[in-house]
N, C-alpha and C positions, 0 to 999 in steps of 0.2 A: 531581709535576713541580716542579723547581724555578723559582723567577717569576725573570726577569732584571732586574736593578735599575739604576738610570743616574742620575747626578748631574747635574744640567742647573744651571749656573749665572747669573745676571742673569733667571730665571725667573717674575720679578713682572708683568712685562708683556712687549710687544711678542713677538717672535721666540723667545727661551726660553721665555716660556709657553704658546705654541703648540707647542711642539715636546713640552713638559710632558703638555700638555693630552694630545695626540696620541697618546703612550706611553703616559698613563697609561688611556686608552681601550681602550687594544689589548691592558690585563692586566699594563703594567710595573707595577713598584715604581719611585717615581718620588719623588728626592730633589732637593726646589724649593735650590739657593743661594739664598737673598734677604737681604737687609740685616733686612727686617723679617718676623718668621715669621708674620704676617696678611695676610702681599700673598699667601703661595707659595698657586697655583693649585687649586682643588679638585680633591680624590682623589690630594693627593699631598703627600706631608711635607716640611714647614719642616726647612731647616737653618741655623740664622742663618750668614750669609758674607758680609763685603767681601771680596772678591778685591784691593783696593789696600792693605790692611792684612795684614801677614805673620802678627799674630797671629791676628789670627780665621779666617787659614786653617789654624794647627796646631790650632786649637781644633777643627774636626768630623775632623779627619784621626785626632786623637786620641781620637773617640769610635769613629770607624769601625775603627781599630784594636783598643777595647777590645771591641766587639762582632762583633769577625771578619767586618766586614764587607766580602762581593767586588762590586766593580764590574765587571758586564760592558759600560756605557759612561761614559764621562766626554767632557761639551760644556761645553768654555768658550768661551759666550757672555757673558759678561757684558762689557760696553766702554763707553766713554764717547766721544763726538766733540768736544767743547770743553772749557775749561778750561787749566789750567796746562798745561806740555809735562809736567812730571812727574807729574801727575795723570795725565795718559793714556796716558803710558808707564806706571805702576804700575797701573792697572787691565786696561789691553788688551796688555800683555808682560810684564812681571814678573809678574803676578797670575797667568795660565794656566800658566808658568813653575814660579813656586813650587805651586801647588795641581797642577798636573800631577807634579812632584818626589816630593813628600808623599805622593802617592796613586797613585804607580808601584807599591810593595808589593802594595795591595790589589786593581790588576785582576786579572779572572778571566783567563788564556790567552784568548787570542781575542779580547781586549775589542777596543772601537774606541775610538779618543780622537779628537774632533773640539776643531779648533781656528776660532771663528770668525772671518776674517778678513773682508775688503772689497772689492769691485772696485777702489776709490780707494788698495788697500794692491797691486797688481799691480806688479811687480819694476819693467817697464816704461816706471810711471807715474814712479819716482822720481829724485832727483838721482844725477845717474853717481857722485860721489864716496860716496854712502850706499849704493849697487849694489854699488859697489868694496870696501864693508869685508864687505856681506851674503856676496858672492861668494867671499870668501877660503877656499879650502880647507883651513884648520888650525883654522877659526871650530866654536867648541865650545857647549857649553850656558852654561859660563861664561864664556865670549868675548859671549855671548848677553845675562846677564845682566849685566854689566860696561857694556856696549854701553845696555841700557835705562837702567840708573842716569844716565848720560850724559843722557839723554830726545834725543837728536839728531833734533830734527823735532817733527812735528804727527801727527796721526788716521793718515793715507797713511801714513808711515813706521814706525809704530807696527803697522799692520798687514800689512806687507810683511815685520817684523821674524817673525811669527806662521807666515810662510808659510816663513820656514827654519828656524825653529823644528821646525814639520813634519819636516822631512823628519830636523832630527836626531836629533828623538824617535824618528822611525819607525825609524830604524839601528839605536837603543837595545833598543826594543821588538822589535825584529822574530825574535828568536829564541824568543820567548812567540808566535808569533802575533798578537801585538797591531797593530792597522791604524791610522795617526796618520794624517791630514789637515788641511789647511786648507781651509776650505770659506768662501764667499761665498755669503750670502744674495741679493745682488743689493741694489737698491736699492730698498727697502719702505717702503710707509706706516706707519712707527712716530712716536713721538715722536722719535724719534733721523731719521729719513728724512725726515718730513713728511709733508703730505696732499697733495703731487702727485709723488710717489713714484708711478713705474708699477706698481711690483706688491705684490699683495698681502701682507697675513701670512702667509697658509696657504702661497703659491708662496714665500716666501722660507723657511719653516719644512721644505716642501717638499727646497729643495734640501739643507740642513744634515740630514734625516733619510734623504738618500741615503747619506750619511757615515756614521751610524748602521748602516745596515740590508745596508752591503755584507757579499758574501759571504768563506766564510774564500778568498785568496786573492787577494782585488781589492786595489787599487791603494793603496801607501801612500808618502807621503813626497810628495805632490802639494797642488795646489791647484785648487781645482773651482769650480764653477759652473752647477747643473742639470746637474752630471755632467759635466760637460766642462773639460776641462785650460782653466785661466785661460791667458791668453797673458803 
């Protein structure tokens, strides 16, 4: 039988290394992104990765091509919440962007790509005039990436940009079978969340391996939330 393998990125802590851990428990092949290949999680392999730096994401794109290697998942989790506006547009939108880009060739049919996004990233939540450019129906992947170069906003707007990201990968992918989402952990006790964060690791890891583990056929081009369409 062949093992399923999955690339889980920001996997040093919090949230991707629960979801790491998780996989790699259940029999994945489990490929940590980390910055530092001694943080990725036990029973599962380093790949050195910043996701805000373009090179060091052609660098494993480039190994995994010389090793034919197939993903049958790809989670970009990795994000930051503060810092420069372009910092965390280059880590939490252009990073899943480009490293999703890169590594469109290698998923298997079927695969699932999860994109982590935020309750604080809900369409809902943001300025109407940043709604108004999200909303445009001519908005491409490189309307997409244009748009984060700009950095227009903070964390919220950076992960709302993630949530249409979603669905235009999914129109991309969808003739593979591939299922794209945006998925929200909620708001968890990480260093990123804090210690009065309601919910836990495992429930926030929880929801993001719902994304994972759907079936062929379920729901793509969405944003979730313990399974439930974000508002």
């Amino acid at each position: 039988m062949t093992m399923n393998t999955a690339l889980i990125t920001g996997a040093s802590r919090g949230i991707g290394r629960q979801v790491a851990l998780t996989l790699a428990a259940e029999g994945w092949r489990v490929l940590s992104g980390v910055r530092e290949p001694a943080s990725a999680p036990p029973g599962t392999e380093a790949e050195a990765l910043d996701v805000a730096d373009a090179s060091s994401i052609e660098a494993p794109a480039a190994r995994f091509r010389a090793r034919q290697q197939r993903l049958d998942v790809l989670v970009n989790n990795a994000g930051v919440y503060e810092g420069p506006a372009h910092r965390i547009w280059d880590t939490n939108t252009l990073g899943p962007l480009r490293l999703t880009r890169a590594l469109e060739p290698l998923l298997a049919a079927h695969a699932r790509v999860v994109l982590v996004t935020s309750s604080l990233g809900r369409l809902s939540a943001q300025p109407a005039s940043f709604v108004e450019r999200l909303s445009d129906s001519r908005l491409s992947l490189d309307d997409l990436e244009r748009l984060a170069r700009e950095a227009p906003g903070g964390y919220g707007e950076s992960k709302a940009a993630l949530i249409v990201m979603a669905r235009l990968f999914a129109e991309q992918l969808k003739p593979r079978g591939i299922l794209v989402n945006a998925i929200s952990p909620g708001w968890v006790r990480t260093d990123m969340g804090g210690p009065g964060a309601p919910r836990s690791v495992e429930q926030g890891a929880a929801s993001i391996l719902w994304g994972v583990r759907l079936e062929p056929g379920g729901p793509s081009g969405g944003a979730f939330e313990d399974g439930i369409a974000m508002p």
